[in-house]
C-alpha positions in Angstrom: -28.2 9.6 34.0 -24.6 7.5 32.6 -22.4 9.1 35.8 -18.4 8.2 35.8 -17.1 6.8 39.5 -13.4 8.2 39.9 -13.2 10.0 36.6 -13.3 13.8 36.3 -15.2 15.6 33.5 -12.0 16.2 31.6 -11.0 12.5 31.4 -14.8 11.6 30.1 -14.4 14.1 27.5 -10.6 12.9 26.5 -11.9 9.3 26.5 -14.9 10.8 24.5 -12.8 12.7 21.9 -10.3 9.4 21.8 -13.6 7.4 20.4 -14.6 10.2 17.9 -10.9 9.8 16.4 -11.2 5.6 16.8 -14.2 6.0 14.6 -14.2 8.8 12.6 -13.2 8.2 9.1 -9.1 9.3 7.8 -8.3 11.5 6.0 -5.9 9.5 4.3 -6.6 9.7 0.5 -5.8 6.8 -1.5 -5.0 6.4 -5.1 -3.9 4.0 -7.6 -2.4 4.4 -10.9 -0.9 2.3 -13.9 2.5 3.3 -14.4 4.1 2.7 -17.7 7.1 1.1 -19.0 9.8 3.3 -18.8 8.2 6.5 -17.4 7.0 8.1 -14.5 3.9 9.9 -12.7 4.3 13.1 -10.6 1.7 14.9 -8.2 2.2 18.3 -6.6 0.9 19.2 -3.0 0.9 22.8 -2.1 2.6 22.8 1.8 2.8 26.1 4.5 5.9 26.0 6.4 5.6 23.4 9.3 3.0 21.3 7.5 2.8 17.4 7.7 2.4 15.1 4.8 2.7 11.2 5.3 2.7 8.9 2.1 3.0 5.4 1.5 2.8 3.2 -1.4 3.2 -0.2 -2.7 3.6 -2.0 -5.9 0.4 -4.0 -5.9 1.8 -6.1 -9.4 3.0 -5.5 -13.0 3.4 -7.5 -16.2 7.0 -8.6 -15.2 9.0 -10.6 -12.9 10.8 -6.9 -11.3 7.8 -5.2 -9.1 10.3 -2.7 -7.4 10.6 1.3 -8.6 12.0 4.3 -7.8 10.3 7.2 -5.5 11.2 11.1 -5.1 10.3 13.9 -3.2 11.6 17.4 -4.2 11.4 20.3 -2.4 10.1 23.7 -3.8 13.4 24.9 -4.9 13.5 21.5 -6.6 16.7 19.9 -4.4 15.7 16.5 -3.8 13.9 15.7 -0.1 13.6 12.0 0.2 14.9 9.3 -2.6 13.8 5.4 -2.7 15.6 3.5 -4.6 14.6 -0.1 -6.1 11.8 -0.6 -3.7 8.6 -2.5 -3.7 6.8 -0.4 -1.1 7.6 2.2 1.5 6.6 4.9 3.9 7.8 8.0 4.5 7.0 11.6 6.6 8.1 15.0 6.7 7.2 18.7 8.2 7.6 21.0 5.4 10.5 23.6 5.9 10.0 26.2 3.3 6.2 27.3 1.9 5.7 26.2 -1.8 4.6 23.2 -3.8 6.2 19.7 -3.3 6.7 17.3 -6.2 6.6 13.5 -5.5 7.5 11.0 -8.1 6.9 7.8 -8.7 9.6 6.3 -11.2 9.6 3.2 -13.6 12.5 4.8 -15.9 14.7 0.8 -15.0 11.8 -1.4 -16.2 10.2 -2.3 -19.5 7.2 -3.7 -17.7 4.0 -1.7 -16.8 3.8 -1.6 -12.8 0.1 -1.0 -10.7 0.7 1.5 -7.7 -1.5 1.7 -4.7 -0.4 5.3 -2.4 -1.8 7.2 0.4 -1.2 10.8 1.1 -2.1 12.1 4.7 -2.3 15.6 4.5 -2.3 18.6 6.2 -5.7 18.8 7.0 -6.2 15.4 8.7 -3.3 16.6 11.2 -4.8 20.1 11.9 -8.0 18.7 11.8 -6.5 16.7 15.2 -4.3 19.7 16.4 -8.1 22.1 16.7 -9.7 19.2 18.8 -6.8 18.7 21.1 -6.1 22.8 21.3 -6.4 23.8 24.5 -5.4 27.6 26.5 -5.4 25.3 30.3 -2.1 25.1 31.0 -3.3 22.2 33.8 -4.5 20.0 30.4 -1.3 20.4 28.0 -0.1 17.1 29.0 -3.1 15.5 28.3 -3.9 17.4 25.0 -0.2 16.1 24.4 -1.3 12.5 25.2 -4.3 12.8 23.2 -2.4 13.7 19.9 0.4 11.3 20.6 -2.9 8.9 20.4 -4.4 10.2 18.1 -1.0 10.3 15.8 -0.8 5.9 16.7 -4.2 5.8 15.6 -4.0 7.4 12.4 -0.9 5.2 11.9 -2.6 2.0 12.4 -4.5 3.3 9.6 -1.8 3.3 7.5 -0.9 -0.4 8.7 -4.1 -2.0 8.1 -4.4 -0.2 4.7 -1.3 -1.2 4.0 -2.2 -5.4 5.4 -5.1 -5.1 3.0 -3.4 -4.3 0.2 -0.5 -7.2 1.0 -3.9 -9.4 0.9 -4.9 -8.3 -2.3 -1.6 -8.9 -3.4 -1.0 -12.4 -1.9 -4.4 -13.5 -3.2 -4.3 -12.7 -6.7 -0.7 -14.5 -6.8 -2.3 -17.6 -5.5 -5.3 -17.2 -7.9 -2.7 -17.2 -10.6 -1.1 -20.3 -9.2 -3.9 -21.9 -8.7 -4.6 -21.3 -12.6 -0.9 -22.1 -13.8 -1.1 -24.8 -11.8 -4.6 -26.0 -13.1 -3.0 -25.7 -16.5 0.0 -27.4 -16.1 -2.0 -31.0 -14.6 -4.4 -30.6 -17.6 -1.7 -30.4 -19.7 0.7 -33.2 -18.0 -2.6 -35.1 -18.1 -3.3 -34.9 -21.6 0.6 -35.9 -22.4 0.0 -38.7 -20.8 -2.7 -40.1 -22.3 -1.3 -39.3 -25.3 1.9 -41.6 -24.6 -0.1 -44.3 -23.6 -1.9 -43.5 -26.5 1.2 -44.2 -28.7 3.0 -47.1 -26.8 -0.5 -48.9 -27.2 -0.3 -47.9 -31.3 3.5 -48.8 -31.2 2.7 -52.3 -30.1 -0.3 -53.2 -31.6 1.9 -52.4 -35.1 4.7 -54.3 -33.7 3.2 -57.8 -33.1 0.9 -57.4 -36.6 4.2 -56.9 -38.1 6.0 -59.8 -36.4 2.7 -61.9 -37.3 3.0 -61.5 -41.0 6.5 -62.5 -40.6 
């Protein structure tokens, strides 16, 4: 039998319950979508009073130069919550005030160049899902229920981040891939120009002494 020196029961099952989280798969959904020139794409999420919702996106890449768009986030009564303006990516978190269903909108309305979005949405659930495991009616073990959601809260978070890092990579690589192939292109072509010019300096002179020898 495993036995714990200088740990109570408690902090084993806290240190447990921080490894369940560590490994347990988010409930992060993650989506990505196409959005056109000159339009938008909306998605409702139905929110009690108090709820937490956490979304993040990024513009992953787009048939023009201009990768940044707008974002929205109305409330039920329709009065705008949040509002991005011109941005490539962000991140953004609220507790619901009001019960009702939240609209969140991702806008291409400045662009004539299709854009491809990559989001996240942490919802409700994943956050209650935490709040029943960390519950607790000891008032000697608020604190630490407290600690273990503040944890559990940074771990979820560097969820975000490293979804967020692999996306970046994505991103970064297929920018080099198409240098890589401009690039390829651009030495083929510089290559062929130049045999072509030797090509023609070597015609050029070849007609030029013939000419000067029948002279």
């Amino acid at each position: 039998m495993v036995q714990f020196r200088g740990m109570s029961a408690l902090a084993v099952a806290v240190l447990a319950f921080l490894l369940s989280v560590a490994v347990a798969p988010t409930s992060a959904t993650t989506f990505s979508m196409q959005l056109p020139r000159y339009g938008s794409e909306c998605f409702y999420e139905t929110l009690n009073r108090g709820d937490r919702l956490d979304i993040s996106y990024e513009v992953m890449g787009g048939s023009g130069s201009e990768l940044d768009i707008d974002f929205v986030i109305n409330n039920p009564d329709g009065s705008p919550l949040h509002v991005v303006s011109r941005e490539r990516d962000a991140q953004f978190g609220f507790n619901s005030v009001a019960d009702g269903q939240y609209k969140m909108c991702f806008n291409n309305l400045r662009s004539g160049a299709e854009k491809f979005v990559s989001f996240s949405i942490t919802g409700p659930e994943d956050h209650k899902l935490v709040q029943a495991k960390t519950a607790t009616t000891d008032d000697d073990q608020l604190e630490i229920s407290r600690a273990v959601q503040l944890l559990a809260d940074n771990v979820r978070f560097m969820r975000d981040e490293q979804a967020y890092l692999m996306r970046r990579q994505k991103r970064h690589r297929a920018t080099a891939e198409s240098t890589n192939f401009r690039v390829f292109w651009w030495s083929l072509a510089q290559t062929g120009l130049l045999i072509a010019v030797c090509a023609f300096q070597v015609m050029y002179l070849r007609r030029f002494f013939e000419t000067r020898r029948v002279v």
